[in-house]
C-alpha positions in Angstrom: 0.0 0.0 0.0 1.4 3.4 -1.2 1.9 5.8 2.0 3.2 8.8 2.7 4.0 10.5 6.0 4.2 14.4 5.9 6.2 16.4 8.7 7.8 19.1 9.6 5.2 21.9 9.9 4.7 24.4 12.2 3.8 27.5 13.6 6.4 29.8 11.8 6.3 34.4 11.7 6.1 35.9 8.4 9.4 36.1 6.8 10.4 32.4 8.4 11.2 29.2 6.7 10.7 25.0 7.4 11.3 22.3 5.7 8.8 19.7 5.2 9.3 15.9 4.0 7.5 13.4 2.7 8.3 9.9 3.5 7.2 7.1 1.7 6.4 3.9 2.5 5.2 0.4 0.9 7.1 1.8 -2.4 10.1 3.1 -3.8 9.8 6.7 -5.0 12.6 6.8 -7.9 9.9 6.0 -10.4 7.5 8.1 -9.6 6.9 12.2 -9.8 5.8 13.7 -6.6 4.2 16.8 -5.4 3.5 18.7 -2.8 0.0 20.1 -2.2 -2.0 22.2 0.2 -5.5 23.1 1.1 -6.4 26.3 3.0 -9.3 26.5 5.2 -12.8 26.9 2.9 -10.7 26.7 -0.3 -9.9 23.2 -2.4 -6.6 21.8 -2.7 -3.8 24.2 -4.6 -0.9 22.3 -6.6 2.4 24.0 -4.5 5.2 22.2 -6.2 6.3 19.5 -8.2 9.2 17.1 -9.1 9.9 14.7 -11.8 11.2 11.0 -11.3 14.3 11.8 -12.8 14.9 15.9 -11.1 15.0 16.9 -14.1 11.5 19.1 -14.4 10.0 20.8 -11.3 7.0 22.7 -11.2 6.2 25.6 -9.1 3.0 27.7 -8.2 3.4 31.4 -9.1 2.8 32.2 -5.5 5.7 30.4 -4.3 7.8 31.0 -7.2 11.2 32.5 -6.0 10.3 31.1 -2.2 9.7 27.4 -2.4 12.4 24.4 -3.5 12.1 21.0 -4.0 14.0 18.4 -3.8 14.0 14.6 -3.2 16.8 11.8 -2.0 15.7 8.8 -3.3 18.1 6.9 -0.8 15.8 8.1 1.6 13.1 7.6 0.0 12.0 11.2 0.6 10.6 14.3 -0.5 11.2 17.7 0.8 9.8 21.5 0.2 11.8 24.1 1.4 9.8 27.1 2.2 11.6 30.5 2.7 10.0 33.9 2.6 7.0 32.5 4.0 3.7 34.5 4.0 0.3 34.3 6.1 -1.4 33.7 2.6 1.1 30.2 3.2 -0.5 29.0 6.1 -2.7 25.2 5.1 -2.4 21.6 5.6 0.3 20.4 2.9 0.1 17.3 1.3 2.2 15.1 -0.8 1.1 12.9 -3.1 2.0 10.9 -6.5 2.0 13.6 -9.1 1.4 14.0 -13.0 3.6 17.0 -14.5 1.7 18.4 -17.4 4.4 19.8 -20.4 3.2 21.9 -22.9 5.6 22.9 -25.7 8.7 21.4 -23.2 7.5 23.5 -20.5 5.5 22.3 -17.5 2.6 23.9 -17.2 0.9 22.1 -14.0 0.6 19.3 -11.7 -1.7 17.0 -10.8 -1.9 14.8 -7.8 -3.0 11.0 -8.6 -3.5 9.8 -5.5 -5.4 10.4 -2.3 -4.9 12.7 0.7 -2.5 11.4 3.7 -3.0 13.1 7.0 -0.7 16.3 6.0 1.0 18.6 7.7 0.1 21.4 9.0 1.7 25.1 8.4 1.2 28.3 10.2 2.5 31.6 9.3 1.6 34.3 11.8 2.8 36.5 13.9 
């Protein structure tokens, strides 16, 4: 069974950073492209972020564009999303989850998540 396990949020003041990972389980990632995700209170879920099997396309949100990397160690089996600059407009429950990047004339254009919601992990920016 394909699981993830999302940490590493927190309560954080504007301007602040964290790091969050996604740890999978059940599965090897190296095949697969994963995402990160998040959902706001009232609002549906917002593609953040994006990586390909092989690192070599990432996608990015434009409101995190310039803030937000991604990365992944596949001897870990791990995921991560690290969030500088952060914003109160950050603050939701992220998610990772196995991801579709959409290209469009050799540029990705999106990401889609392809599987279902883990239990997330929740970030706060406020002061």
């Amino acid at each position: 069974q394909l699981q993830f396990v999302e940490s590493g949020g927190g309560l954080v003041q504007p301007g602040g950073s964290l790091r969050l990972s996604c740890a999978a389980s059940g599965f090897t990632l190296d095949y697969y492209a994963i995402g990160w995700f998040r959902q706001a209170p009232g609002k549906e879920h917002e593609g953040v972020s994006c990586i390909s099997s092989s690192d070599n396309l990432t996608y990015f949100a434009d409101s995190v564009k310039g803030r937000f990397t991604i990365s992944r160690d596949n001897t870990k089996n791990t995921v991560y999303l690290q969030m500088n600059s952060l914003k109160p407009e950050d603050t939701a429950v992220y998610y990772c989850a196995v991801s579709h990047l959409g290209v469009v004339a050799g540029t990705v254009a999106g990401c889609e998540s392809l599987g279902s919601w883990g239990q997330g992990t929740q970030v706060t920016v406020s002061s």
